[in-house]
Biotite code that builds the C-alpha atoms (Angstrom):
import biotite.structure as struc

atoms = struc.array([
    struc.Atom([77.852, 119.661, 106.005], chain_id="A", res_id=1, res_name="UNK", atom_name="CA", element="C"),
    struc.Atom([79.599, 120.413, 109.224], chain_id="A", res_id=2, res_name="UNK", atom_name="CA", element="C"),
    struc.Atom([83.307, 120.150, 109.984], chain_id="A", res_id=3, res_name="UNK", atom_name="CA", element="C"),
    struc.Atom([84.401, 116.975, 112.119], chain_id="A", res_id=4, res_name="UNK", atom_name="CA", element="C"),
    struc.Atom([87.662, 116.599, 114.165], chain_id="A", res_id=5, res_name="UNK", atom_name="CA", element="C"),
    struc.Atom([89.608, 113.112, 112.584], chain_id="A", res_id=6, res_name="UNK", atom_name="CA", element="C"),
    struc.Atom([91.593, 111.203, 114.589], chain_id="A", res_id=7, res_name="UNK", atom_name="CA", element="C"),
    struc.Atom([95.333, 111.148, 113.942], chain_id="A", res_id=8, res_name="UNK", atom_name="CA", element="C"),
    struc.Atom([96.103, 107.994, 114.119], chain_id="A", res_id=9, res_name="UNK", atom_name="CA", element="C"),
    struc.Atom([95.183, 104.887, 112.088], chain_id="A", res_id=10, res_name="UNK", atom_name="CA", element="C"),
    struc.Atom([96.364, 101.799, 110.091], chain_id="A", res_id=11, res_name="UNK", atom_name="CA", element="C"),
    struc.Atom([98.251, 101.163, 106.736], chain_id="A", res_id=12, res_name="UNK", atom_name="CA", element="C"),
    struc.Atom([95.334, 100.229, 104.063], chain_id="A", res_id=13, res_name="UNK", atom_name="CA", element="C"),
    struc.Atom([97.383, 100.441, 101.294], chain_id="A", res_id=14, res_name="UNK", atom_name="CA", element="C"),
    struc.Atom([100.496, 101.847, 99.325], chain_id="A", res_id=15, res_name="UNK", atom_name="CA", element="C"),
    struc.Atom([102.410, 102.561, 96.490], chain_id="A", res_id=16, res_name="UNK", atom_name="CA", element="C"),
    struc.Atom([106.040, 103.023, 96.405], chain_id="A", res_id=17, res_name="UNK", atom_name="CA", element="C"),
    struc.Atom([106.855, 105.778, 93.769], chain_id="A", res_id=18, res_name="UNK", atom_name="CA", element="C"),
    struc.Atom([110.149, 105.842, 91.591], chain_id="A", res_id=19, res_name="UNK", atom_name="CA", element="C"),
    struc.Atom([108.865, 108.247, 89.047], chain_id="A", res_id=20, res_name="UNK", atom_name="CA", element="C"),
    struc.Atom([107.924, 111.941, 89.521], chain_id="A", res_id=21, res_name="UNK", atom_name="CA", element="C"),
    struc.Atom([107.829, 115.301, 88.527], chain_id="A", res_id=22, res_name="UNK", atom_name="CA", element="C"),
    struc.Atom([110.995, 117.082, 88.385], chain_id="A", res_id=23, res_name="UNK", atom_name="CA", element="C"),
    struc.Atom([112.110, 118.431, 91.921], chain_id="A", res_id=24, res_name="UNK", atom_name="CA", element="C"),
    struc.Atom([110.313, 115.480, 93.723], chain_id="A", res_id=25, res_name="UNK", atom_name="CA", element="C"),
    struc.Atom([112.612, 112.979, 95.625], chain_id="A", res_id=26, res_name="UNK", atom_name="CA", element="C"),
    struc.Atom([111.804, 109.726, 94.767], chain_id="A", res_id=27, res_name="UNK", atom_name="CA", element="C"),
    struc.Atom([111.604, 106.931, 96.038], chain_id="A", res_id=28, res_name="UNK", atom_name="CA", element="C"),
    struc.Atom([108.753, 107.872, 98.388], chain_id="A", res_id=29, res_name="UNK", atom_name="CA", element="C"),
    struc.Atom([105.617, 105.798, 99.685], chain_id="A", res_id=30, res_name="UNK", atom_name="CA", element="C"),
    struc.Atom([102.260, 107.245, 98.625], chain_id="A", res_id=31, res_name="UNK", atom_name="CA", element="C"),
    struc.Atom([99.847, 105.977, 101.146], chain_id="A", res_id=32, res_name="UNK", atom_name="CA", element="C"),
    struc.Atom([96.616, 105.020, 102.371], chain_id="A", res_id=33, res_name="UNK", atom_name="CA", element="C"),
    struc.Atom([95.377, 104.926, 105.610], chain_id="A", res_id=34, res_name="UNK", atom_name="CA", element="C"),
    struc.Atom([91.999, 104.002, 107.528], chain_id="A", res_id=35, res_name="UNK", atom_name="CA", element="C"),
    struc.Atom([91.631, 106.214, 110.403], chain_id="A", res_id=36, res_name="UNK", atom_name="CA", element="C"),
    struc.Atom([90.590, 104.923, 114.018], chain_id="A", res_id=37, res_name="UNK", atom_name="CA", element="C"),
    struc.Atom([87.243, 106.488, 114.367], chain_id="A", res_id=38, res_name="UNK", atom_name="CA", element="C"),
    struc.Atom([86.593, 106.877, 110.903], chain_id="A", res_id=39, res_name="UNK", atom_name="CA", element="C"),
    struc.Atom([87.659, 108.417, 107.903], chain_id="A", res_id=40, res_name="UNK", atom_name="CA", element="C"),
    struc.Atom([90.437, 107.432, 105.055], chain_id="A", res_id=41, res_name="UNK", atom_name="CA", element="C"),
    struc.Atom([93.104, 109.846, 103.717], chain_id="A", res_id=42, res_name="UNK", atom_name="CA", element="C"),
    struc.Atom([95.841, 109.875, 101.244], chain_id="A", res_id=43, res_name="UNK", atom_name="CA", element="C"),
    struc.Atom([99.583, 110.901, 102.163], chain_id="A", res_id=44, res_name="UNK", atom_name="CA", element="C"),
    struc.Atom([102.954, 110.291, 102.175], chain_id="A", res_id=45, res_name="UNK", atom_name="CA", element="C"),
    struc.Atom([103.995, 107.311, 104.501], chain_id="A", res_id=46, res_name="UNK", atom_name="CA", element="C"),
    struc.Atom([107.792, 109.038, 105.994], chain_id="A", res_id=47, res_name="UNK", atom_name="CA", element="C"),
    struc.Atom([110.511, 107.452, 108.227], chain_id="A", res_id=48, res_name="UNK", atom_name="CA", element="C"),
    struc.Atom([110.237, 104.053, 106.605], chain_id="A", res_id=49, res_name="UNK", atom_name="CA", element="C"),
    struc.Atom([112.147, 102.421, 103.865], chain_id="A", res_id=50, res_name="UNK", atom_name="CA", element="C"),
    struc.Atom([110.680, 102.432, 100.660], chain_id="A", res_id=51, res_name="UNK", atom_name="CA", element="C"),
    struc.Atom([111.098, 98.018, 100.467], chain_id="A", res_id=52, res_name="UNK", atom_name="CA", element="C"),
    struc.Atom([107.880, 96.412, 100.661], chain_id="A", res_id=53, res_name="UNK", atom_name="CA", element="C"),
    struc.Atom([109.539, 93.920, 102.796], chain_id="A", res_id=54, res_name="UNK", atom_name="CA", element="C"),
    struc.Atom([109.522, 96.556, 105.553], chain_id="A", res_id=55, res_name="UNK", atom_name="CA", element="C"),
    struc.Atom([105.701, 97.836, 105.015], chain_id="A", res_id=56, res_name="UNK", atom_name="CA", element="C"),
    struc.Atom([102.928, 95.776, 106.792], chain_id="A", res_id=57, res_name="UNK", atom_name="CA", element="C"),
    struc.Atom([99.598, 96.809, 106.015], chain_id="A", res_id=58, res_name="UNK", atom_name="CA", element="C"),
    struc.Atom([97.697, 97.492, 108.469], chain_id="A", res_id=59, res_name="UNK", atom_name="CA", element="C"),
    struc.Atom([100.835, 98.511, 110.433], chain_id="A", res_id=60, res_name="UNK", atom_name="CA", element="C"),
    struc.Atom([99.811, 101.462, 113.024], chain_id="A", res_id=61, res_name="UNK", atom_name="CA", element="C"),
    struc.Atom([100.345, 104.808, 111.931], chain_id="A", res_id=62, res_name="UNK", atom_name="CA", element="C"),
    struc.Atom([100.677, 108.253, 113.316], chain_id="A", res_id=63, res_name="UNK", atom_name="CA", element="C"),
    struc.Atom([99.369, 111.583, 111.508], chain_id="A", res_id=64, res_name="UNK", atom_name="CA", element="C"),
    struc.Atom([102.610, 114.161, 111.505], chain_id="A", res_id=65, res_name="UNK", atom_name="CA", element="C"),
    struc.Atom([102.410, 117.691, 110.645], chain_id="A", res_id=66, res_name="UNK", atom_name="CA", element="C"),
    struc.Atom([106.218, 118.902, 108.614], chain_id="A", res_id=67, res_name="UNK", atom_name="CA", element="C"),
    struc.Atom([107.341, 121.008, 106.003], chain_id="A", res_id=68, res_name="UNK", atom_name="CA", element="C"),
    struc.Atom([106.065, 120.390, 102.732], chain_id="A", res_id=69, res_name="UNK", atom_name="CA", element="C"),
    struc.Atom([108.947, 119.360, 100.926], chain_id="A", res_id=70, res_name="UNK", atom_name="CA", element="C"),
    struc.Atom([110.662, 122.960, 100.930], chain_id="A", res_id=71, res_name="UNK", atom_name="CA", element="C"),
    struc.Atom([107.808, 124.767, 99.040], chain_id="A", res_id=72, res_name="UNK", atom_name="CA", element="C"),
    struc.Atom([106.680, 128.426, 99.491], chain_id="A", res_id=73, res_name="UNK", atom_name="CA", element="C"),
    struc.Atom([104.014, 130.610, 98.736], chain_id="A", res_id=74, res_name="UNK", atom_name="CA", element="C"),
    struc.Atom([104.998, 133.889, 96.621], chain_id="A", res_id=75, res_name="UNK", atom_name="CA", element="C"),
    struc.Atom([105.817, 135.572, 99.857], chain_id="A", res_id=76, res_name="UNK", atom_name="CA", element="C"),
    struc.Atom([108.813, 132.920, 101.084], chain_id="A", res_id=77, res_name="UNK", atom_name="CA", element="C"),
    struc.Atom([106.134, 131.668, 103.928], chain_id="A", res_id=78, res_name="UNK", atom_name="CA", element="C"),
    struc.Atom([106.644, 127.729, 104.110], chain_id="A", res_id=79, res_name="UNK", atom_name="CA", element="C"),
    struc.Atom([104.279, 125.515, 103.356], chain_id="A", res_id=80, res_name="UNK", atom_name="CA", element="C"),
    struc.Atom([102.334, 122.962, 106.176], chain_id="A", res_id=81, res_name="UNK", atom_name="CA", element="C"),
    struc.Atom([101.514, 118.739, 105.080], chain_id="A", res_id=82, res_name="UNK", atom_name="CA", element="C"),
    struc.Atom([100.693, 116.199, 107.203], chain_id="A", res_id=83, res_name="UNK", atom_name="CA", element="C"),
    struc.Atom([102.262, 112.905, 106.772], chain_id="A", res_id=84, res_name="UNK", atom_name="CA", element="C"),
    struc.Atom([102.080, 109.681, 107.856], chain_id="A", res_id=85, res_name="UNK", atom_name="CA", element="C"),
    struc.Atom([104.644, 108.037, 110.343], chain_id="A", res_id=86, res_name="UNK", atom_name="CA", element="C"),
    struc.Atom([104.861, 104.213, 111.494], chain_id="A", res_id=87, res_name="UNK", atom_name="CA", element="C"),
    struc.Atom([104.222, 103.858, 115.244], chain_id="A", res_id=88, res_name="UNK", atom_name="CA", element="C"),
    struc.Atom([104.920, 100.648, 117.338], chain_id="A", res_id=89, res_name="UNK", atom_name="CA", element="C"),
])
């Protein structure tokens, strides 16, 4: 195995939208899919887009984003990194 650089940006494959979760989780929220250009599929969090299906396209372009996870920290108060997913045009 050897490590490979992915590109970070791709298109919508698929999604859910989630009204159910664990306690402290904001919901609703888009769990996503998304094919990579180059190669490569990862699952995320699709952000700045309304959770209505009416407003999701697949294969609408997206953009890998790097944010706070959600407010979380380690045992020493350091914040946590995610990437998400955000809809480009």
């Amino acid at each position: 195995m050897e490590p490979i650089k992915l590109n970070n940006k791709g298109k919508l494959y698929s999604y859910s939208i989630v009204f159910r979760s664990f306690p402290g989780i904001d919901v609703p929220y888009i769990s996503a899919i998304v094919d990579l250009e180059g190669g490569g599929t990862v699952k995320g969090n699709l952000i700045d887009c309304d959770p209505d299906p009416d407003k999701i396209k697949f294969d609408m372009p997206v953009e890998v984003v790097f944010g706070d996870a959600l407010g979380r920290k380690d045992s020493e108060g350091n914040s946590y990194t995610s990437y998400f997913f955000k809809p480009t045009s």
